[in-house]
N, C-alpha and C positions, 0 to 999 in steps of 0.2 A: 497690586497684590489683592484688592479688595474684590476686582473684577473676578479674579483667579479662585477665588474663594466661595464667590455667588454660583461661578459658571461651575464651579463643583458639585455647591449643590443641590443646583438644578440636575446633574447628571445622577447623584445618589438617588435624589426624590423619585425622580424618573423611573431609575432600577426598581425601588421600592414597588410601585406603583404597577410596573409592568406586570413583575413578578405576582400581583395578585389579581390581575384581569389577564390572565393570556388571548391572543387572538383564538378566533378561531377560523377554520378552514372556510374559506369561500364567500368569510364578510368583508363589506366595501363600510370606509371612512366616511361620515357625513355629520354636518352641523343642521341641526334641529331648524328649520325656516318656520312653520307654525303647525299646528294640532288640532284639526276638527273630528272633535269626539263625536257629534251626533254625524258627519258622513263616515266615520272610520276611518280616517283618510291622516295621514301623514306627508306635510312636505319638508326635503333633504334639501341641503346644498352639497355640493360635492365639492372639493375642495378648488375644482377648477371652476367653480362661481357657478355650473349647471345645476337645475334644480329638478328632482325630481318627486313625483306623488305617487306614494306608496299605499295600498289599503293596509289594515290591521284589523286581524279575525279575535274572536274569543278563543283561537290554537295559537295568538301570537306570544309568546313568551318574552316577555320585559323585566331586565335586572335593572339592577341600580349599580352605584359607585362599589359596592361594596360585594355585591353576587346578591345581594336579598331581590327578592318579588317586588316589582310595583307594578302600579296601575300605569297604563298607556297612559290616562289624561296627566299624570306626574312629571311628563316631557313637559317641559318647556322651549319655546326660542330660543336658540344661543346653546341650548345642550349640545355635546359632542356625544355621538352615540356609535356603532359599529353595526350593522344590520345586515342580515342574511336573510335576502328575499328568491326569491319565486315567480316566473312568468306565469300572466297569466291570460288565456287569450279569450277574454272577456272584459279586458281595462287594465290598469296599472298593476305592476307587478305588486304579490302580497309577501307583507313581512311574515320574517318566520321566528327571527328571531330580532328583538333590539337590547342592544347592551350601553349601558351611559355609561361612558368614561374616555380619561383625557387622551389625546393623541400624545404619546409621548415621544422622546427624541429617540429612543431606540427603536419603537414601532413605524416612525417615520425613516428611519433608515431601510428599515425593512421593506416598509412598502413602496417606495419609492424614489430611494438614492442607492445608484450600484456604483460604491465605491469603497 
C-alpha cells in the first residue's frame, strides 16, 4: 500500500511540474555533461548515452526551474535541460534556446513510449 502511495505521488508531483514548463516545439532532452564558459561551448548527453557539443551565443536564451532568466555558466553537470538548437555549417550546432527542468513521466511518455 505504501508503494501505491509513493508511486502516486510521483505521478501528482509530476503533473504539477509539467503543467509549469510546457515542452516546446522542436526541443530535444539532454543531461548537462559539462560547461566551457570561456569556449561558449556546451556538452549534452542525450539519453541514449550520445554526447553532443553545442555553442551558446549572447541570443541564447537560458531559463531556470521556474521560467526566470539565468546565466549560461548556472548549468551545471547532471542538469537536465530541454534545448532547441540550430545547424550550423561552421561547427557544432548553436543553442537557441536552453530550458532546466526535470524529464517527467508524462513528457517521457510523450517523447518516447507509444502506448
Amino acid at each position: 500500500m505504501r508503494a501505491l502511495g509513493t508511486a502516486l505521488l510521483l505521478v501528482v508531483a509530476a503533473a504539477i511540474v509539467s503543467a509549469s514548463a510546457p515542452a516546446a516545439a522542436g526541443d530535444e532532452f539532454f543531461i548537462v555533461s559539462s560547461v566551457d564558459a570561456d569556449k561558449g561551448t556546451i556538452v549534452v548527453k542525450r539519453p541514449t548515452e550520445t554526447t553532443l557539443t553545442m555553442r551558446v551565443t549572447d541570443k541564447t536564451r537560458c531559463t531556470g526551474l521556474k521560467g526566470e532568466a539565468i546565466r549560461f555558466t548556472d548549468l551545471r553537470a547532471g542538469d537536465t535541460v530541454f534545448v532547441t538548437s540550430a545547424a550550423s555549417p561552421s561547427g557544432p550546432p548553436v543553442a537557441s534556446t536552453i530550458r532546466r527542468s526535470p524529464m517527467t513521466v508524462e513528457e517521457l511518455h510523450r517523447r518516447y513510449l507509444r502506448f
